[in-house]
Structure formats: C-alpha cells, structure tokens
N, C-alpha and C positions, 0 to 999 in steps of 0.2 A: 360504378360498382358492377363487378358482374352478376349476370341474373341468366336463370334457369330457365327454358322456354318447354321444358317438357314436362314437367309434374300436372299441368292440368290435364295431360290427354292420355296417362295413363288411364285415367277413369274409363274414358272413352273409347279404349284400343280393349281395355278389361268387357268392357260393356257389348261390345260389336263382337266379342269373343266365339266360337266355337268349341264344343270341347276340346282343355288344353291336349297338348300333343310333347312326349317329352323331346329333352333336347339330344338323346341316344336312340339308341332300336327299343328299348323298354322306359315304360311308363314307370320314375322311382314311386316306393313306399313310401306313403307320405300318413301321417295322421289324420284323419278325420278332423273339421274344425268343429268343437266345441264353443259352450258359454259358458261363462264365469261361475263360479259357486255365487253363495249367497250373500248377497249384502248386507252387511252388519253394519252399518253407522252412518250419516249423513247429516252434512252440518246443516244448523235453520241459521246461524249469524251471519251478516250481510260482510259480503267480500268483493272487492272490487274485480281483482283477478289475483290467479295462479300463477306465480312465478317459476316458485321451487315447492316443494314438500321432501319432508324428510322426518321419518319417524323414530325418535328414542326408543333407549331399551325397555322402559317401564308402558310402552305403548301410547303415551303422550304424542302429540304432530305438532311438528313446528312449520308454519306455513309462511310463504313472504309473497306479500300481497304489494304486486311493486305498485300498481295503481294507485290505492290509497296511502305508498309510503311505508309500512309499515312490518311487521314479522310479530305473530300469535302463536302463541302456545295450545293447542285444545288437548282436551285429555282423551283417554281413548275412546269415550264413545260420540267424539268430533265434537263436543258439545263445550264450553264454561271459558270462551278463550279470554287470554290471556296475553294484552299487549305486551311487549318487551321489547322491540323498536319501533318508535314512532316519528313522525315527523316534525317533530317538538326541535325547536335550531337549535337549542341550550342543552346542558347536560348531556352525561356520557354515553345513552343512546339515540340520538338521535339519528333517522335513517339516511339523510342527504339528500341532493338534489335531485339528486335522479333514481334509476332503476338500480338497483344490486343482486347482488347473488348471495346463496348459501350454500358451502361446502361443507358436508360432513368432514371431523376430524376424529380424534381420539377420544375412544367410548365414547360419552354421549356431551361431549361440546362439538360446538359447531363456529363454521369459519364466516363471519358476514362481509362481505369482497364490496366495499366502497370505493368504486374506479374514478369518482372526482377527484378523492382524499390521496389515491392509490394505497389504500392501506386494506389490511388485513385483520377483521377485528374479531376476537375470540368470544364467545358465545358459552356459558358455563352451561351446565342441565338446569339450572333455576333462572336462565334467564338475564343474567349482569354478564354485562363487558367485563372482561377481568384482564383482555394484553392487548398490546397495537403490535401489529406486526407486517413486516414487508413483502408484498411480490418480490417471486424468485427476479425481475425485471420490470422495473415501475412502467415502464409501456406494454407492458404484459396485463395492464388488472382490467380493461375490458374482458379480455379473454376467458377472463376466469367467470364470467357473469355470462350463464348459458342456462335458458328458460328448461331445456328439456335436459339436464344430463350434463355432459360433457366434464369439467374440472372436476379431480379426486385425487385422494392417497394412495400411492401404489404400497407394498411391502412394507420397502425402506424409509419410508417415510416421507416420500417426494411429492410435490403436487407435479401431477400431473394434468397437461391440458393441451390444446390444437391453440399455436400461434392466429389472430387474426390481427388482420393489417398493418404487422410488427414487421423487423427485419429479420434476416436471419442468415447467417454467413459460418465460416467454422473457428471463427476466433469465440474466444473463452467470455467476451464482453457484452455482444449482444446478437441481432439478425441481422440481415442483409436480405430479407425476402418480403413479399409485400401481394399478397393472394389478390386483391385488388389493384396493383397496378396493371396499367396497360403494356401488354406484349407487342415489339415493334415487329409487322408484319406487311408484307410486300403484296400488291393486290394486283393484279394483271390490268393492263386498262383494257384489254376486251372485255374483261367480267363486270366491272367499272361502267362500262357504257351502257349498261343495259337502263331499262325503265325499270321504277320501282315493281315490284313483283314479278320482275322473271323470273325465271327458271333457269340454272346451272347444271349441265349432267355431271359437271365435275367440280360442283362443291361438296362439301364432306359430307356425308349423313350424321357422323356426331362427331363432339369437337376434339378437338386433339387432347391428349391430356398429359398434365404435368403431376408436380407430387407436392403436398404439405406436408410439414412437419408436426409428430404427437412430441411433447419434448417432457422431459421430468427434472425439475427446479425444487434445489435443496433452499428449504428457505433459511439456512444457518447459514451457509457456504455459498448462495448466492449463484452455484454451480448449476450448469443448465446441460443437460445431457439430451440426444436425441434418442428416440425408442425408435421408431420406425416414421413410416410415411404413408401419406393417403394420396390415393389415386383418385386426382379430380380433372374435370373436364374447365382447356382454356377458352374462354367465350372471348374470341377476337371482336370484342364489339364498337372498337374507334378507329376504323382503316378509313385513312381518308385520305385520298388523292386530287391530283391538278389538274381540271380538263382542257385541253386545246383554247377551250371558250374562256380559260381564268376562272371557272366555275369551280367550287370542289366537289366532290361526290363521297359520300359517306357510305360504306358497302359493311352493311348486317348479314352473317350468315346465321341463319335459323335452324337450329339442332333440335328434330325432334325427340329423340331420343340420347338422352345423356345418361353414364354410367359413374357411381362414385361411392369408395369405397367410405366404411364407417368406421369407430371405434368407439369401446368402453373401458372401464375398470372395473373388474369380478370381486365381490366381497373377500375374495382374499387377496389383495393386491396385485393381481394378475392383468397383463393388457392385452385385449383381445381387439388384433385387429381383421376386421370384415371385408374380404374383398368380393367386391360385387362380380367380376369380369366370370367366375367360374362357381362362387358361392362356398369357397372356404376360410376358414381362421388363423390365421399368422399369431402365436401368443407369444409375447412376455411374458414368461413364468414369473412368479413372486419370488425367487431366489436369484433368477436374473438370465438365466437360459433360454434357449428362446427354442420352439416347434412348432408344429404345423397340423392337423388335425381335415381326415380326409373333407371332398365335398360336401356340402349340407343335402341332404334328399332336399327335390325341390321339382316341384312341376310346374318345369319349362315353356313359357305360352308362345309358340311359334308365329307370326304375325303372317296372315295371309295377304293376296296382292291389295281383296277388298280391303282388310283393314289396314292395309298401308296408304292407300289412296282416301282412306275417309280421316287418317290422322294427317296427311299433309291438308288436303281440303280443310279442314278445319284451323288448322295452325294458319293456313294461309287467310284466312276470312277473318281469323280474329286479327294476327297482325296486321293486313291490311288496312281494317278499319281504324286500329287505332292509330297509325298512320297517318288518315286522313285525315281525322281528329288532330292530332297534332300539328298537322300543315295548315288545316284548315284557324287555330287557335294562334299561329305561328302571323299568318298573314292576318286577323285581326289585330295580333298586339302592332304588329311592325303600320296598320292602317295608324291606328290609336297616337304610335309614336310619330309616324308623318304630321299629323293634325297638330300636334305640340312643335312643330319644327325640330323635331328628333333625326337628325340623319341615320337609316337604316339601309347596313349593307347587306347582300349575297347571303342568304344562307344556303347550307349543303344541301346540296339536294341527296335522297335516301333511296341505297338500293338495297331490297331486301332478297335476298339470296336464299333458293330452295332446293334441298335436293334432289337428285332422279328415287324414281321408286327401287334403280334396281341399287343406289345407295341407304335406303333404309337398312340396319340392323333386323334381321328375322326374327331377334327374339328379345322379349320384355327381360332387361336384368330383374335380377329376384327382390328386390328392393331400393327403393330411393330415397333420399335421407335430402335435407336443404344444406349445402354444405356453409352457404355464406347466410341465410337466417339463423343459424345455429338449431333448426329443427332436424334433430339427430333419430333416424331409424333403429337404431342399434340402441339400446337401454339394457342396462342390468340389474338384476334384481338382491333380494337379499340373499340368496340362499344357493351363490351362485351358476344360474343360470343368466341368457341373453335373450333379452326381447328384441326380434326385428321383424320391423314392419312390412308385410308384406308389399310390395307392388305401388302403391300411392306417397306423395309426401307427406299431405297432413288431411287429414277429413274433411273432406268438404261439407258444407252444410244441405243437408238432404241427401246429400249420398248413402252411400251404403259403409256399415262400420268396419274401421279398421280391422283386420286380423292380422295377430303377431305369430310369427313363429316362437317356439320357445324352443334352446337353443344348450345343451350340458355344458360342460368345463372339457367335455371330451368329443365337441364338435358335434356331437349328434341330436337330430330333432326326434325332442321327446313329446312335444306336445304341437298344437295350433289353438289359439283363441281367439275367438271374435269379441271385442268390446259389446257391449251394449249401445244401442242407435245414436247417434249425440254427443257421446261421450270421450273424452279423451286421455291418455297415460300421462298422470305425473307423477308418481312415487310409490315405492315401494316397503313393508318392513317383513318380517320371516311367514311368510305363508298369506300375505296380503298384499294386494294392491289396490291403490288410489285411483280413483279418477276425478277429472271433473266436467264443471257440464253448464253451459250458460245459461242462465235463468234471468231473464229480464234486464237489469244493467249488468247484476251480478254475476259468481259463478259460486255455482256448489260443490261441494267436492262430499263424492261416496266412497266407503270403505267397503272391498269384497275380498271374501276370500278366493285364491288363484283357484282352488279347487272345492 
C-alpha cells in the first residue's frame, strides 16, 4: 500500500518556522485566524467513535459509530439517542460486519453504504430501512465509506466519489486503474549499491505524480462518468533489483515533502476540485459546466536551508531507526525459524534513498489531505462554503489545533478558524459545526456555532 512519509514533519518545518515569507514580491491578504462561536450542545451518552455525522433539517444528528456497530439519532441538543442500526445479525437493521458509511441523500433520508453486502441501504428521517439499492459498481462500495467526507450527491443526482483500489479504463463497464498498485520502475544499480541510508543528489525531493479519478455513478443507469482528476504523488516503494552477489536489494526513496490535490461536493451539487501545486479551484458547476476560480490568498511558508536540513535529519532518524527495528525483528524470526528446522532464505536487503538539500521543494503546499487514509483536507460545509485544512494531515495529539481556511463558491477566502485544542472536524448543518474529542475510550462530539 502506498504511504505518505511527509505529513509528520510538517509540524516540524511549521514549528522551526520564521516569519512566513510570501511566495511573490507581496505578502497576500489573508484573514486573521479566529475561534469558533459558542458551543451549544455536547453529548454525555457513551460512543465508541465518530465515523460520520450528518445533521437533518429538523436539527436532529444522525451519527454512525462504526466501533460499537451502530448509527443514533440524537435530537438537537445532542442528547436522547436513538438507536436505528445496531449490531443485532437478524432483522432489517442490522449494521454488518464491519465498518460502514453514511451518505446524505434526498431531504432528510440518508444512504447507509454496507461494503460486505455491497448494498446501499436507504435511511427514512424516522429512522427504518425502507429500499436496498445498488453501487453505481459493486467493487465500488468501499469507496463510498469515507470517515471524514468524501461520497455525495452532485445536482443530477449522481453519487459521487474518488475510486479506491478499483479499476478504471474508458470502456462503459468498469476501471482499469488500481491507486495501489505497484508502478514498474527501473533503478540504476549505482543507486542500488549503496548502504542503507545514503544519500542520492539525484533522487527526487518529491515523488512524481500521477492522477485519480472523482467519477459520478448513476445509480438507475449504472452509468459511470468521470468529472475530473486528482493529482497525487507515486510512492515507488517495491524496486528491487539483482546484485552481482544473487542478493536483491530493495531501494525506498523517501519524499519529504509530497503535494496532493483534494475534492468536495458544495451544498448545491457543485464539484469543487483543490489543487494543491498553486492553491486554486477547478469546479463542476451543478448544471454541468465547468470553471476556474483565481488563487486562494494564502501565506506561502518558504522553507529555509536550516529548516530543510532539520526536516531531512529528522526523516532520516526516524526511518532509519525503524529500519533497524525491522531487521533487527527480521533476524530474530528467521533465528526462531532455524531452531524449528525452518529453511530460511536471503532477505532484501533495504536502501533508503534521500534527497540533496538543494532538491527539497522551497515551499510548504498550502495543504495536505491522506489521499489513501481517506483523511480528506478539503470538507464542505452546509451553506456552501469549503473547509481546508491548513498545512498538517490530521492533529496530532498535543500539537497545536487545526486551522481551516474557509473557502466561498467564488474561490475566495473569507474566513480562517482554529478548532479548539483536542478537537477534530466531523460534520456540518447551516451555521454549525461538529466536532469531536476523545474522552477516555470514548468520543464526544460538540456542537458550535461557525460564528
């Protein structure tokens, strides 16, 4: 599976900062960052965790607690909930094996995404199943089950959602794409030779990037259209070559800095795609046209030589160690299987691959989002605007709180919020937002007003 090697150290490149410095001759107008209005609601009933949230129009929160199995109703002042899927195997709600998702649909039912079942099950406002109904493509119904966001209704009526580990080609019947497969890639055996942890002047400072697909799937017609694409970074992380000695060697190259675009769906069924590389919006109108909306103000954090040198140090010190850990764990099991008369061969040995300083990127993209956790930067709200997260992936614990930018229909940043310390974005209804917040096993979830 491919993985991200930079989200931990934006903290760290933020943290080492000086004041930022734009990425032109003039420092943009940016908003001041504010705090939240005031908190109106907060549940006391015990919840395992936060999946989804999604609030009706009568101000009711429907929450799916995939931990305990389940999806509650509470009314609006978070209080009196109200099972209505549970983990019960028999009868017509029961949650399933696993995790699931909730898609808002038309007025106030909602869609509950059973990726075991591959089904689609409708959700009345009171709470009963009332249809079963199909993924626009039954190896599609992962996809649709995204903790922070992701699958929605565009205009037309389409679900919309980002392919993962499906195919995707341009015949009418399914993909031919597969974001996790491995990319076949050619490795020099000079770079190959080296000892774990050298240094390459001429490996890349981040990785090369390809594109996914947002696609919109009629679920009458089974019809799968593409909207546009996201720009993600390919993590070559299985090169492995034959050395002289019959040894293989395995060569990791380590990207500090990765860039990757985001996307949402705006309360009017509009698609707003985020491109990280310059910090503008590509949309999908709701009628089907499509525009562009200039760059977002945004101050540009220029990365000095110091803090280039203290975020390869650091990358280098973690992965090395864990590294060693592995080899070290590697050669106990393979001792372990000796002693059992296990025959154990050759394993690869591992080169990790780092950039020169003068291949670091200068500057921190405006945002980072997980593309393959489905931890999505980009969120929209009800009243269409777009929440993107500044600068980090997901909060770290003890760190310092998120700030979103907030984001119009016409590209421009109207606002900045900082979360409260702890806390984290799951849902939205017209002039509110959710969060939630771990509390011992549990999580709580607070209602505040955006302003």
């Amino acid at each position: 599976m491919l993985k991200s090697l930079a989200h931990p150290w934006f903290a760290l490149a933020l943290a080492l900062a000086s004041p930022r410095v734009a990425r032109g001759q003039q420092q943009p107008l940016v908003p001041p960052v504010r705090q939240l209005g005031s908190r109106l609601a907060v549940t006391h009933d015990t919840i395992a965790n936060v999946w989804n949230i999604r609030q009706l129009s009568d101000g009711r929160v429907m929450v799916n607690d995939d931990q305990a199995h389940r999806v509650l109703i509470f009314d609006s002042t978070l209080s009196h909930p109200v099972v209505v899927v549970d983990a019960t195997p028999t009868g017509n709600r029961a949650y399933g094996s696993t995790y699931a998702g909730l898609i808002p649909y038309l007025a106030d039912s909602t869609i509950f995404v059973d990726p075991v079942a591959l089904a689609l099950l409708m959700i009345d406002p009171a709470g009963r199943m009332t249809r079963v109904l199909s993924p626009p493509l039954p190896a599609d119904a992962g996809s649709l089950v995204a903790s922070e966001g992701g699958a929605a209704f565009d205009a037309r009526g389409r679900l919309v959602y980002r392919p993962v580990g499906a195919v995707f080609h341009a015949g009418a019947t399914g993909y031919n794409f597969n974001l996790y497969a491995p990319h076949p890639v050619v490795v020099a055996p000079s770079v190959a030779a080296g000892a774990s942890g050298a240094s390459a002047s001429n490996a890349p400072a981040y990785s090369s990037h390809d594109s996914v697909p947002v696609v919109a799937g009629n679920l009458s017609t089974r019809a799968i259209d593409t909207l546009g694409f996201l720009a993600v970074p390919i993590d070559w992380d299985s090169r492995v070559v034959m050395g002289s000695d019959g040894l293989k060697t395995r060569t990791d190259s380590v990207y500090p800095i990765v860039s990757l675009d985001d996307w949402a769906v705006v309360s009017d069924g509009s698609v707003a795609f985020v491109r990280a590389r310059d910090y503008h919006i590509d949309w999908v109108n709701a009628d089907g046209t499509h525009s562009s909306t200039p760059p977002i103000a945004h101050e540009w954090h220029r990365l000095s030589d110091s803090e280039k040198t203290a975020l390869l140090d650091s990358i280098r010190q973690r992965k090395d160690s864990a590294l060693r850990a592995q080899e070290a764990a590697a050669a106990k099991q393979d001792s372990i299987s000796k002693a059992h008369g296990i025959a154990v061969g050759p394993r690869p040995r591992v080169l990790l691959v780092y950039p020169s300083l003068d291949n670091v990127p200068d500057y921190l993209p405006p945002f980072v989002g997980d593309v393959w956790q489905g931890k999505m930067a980009v969120r929209a709200d009800a009243d269409d605007h777009l929440w993107i997260r500044e600068g980090y992936s997901t909060p770290a614990p003890g760190g310092p709180p998120p700030i979103y930018d907030i984001v119009n229909r016409q590209g421009r940043l109207e606002d900045r919020v900082e979360l409260p310390p702890q806390m984290s974005l799951a849902g939205f209804g017209p002039g509110v937002v959710y969060l939630t917040v771990r509390e011992g096993a549990g999580t709580a979830i607070a209602k505040y007003r955006i302003r």
